[in-house]
C-alpha positions as CSV (number, residue, x, y, z in Angstrom):
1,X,55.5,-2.9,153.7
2,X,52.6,-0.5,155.3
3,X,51.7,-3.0,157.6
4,X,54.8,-2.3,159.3
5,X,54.9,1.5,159.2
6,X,52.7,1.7,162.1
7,X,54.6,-0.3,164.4
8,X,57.7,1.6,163.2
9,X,56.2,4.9,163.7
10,X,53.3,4.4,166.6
11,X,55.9,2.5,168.9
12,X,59.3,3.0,167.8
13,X,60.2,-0.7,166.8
14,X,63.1,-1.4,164.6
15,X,62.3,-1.3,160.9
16,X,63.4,-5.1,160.5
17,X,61.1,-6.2,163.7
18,X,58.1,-4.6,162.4
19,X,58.8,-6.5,159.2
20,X,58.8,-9.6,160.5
21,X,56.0,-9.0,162.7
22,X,54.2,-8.0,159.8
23,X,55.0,-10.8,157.7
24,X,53.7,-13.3,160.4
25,X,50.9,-12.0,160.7
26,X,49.7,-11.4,156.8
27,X,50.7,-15.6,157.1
28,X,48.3,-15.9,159.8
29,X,46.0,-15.5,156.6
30,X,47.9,-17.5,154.2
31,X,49.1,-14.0,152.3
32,X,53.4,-14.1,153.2
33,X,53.5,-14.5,149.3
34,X,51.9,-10.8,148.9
35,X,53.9,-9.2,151.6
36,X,55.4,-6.6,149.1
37,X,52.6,-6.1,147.2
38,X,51.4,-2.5,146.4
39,X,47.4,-2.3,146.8
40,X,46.2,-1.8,143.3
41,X,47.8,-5.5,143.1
42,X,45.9,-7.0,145.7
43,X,42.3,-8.6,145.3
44,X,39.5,-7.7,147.0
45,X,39.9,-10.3,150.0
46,X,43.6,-9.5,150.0
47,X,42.6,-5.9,150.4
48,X,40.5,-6.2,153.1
49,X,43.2,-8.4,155.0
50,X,45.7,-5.9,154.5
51,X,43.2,-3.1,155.9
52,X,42.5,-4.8,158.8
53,X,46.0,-6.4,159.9
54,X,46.7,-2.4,159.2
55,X,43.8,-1.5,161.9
56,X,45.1,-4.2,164.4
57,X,48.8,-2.4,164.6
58,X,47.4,0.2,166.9
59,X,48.4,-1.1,170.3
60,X,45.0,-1.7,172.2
61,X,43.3,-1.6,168.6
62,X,39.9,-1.1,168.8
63,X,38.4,-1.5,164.9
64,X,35.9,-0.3,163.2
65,X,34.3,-2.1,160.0
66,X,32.5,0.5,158.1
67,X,30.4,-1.5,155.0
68,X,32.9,-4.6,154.8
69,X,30.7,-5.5,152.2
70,X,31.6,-2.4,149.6
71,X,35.4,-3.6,150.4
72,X,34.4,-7.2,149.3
73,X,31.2,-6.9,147.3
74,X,31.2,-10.8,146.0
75,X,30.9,-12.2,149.7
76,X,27.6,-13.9,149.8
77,X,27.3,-13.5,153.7
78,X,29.7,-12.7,156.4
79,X,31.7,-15.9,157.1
80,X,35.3,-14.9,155.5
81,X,34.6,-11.4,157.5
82,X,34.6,-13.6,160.6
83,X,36.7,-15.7,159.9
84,X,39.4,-12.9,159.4
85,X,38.6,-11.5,163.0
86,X,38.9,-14.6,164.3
87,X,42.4,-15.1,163.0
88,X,43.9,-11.8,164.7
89,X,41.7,-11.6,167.5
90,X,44.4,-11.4,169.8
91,X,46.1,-7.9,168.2
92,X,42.9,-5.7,169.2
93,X,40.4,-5.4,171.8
94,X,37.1,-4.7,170.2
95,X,35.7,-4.5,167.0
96,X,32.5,-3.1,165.4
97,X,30.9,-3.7,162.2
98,X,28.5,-0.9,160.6
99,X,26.2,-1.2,157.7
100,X,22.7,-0.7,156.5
101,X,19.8,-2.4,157.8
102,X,18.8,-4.2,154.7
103,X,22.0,-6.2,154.9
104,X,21.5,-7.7,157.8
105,X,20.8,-11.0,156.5
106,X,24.3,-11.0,155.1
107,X,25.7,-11.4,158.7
108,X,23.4,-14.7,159.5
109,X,22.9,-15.1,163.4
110,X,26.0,-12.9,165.0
């Protein structure tokens, strides 16, 4: 499981903790099921979950969201973007989001 890798390798925790840490935090999301997935098997909001549980490893994480919506182009506006930050927002400390002016109504009042 890469989510795991980078606890394993960025803090030295044991292969079967970083599992487990990993797996409750892809069911923070409701995605325990896709755990062992490779990504060319995931969809495109499983993706980005994956990507930024990845980003959150890092101990004092802070993440950067470059175009969220090329990662999940169907997304009408930027609720499920939220509402994924909102679910981990206690594994990192800040996060930015970047993207073209002309989407800016995507992202409503934030």
């Amino acid at each position: 499981m890469n989510i795991a890798l980078i606890k394993q390798y960025h803090e030295n925790m044991p292969r079967r903790q970083a599992r487990q840490l990993a797996l409750s935090c892809l069911e923070r999301f409701g995605l325990g099921p896709i755990a062992d997935r490779r990504n060319p098997a995931l969809n495109t909001e499983e993706r980005f979950c994956v990507m930024l549980l990845r980003a959150a490893m890092v101990k004092d994480a802070m993440i950067l969201i470059d175009q969220p919506f090329q990662i999940v182009p169907h997304l009408k506006d930027g609720r499920f973007i939220m509402n994924a930050l909102k679910i981990i927002d206690d594994l990192y400390l800040s996060c930015q989001i970047y993207d073209y002016r002309w989407m800016k109504e995507k992202y409503g009042a934030l």
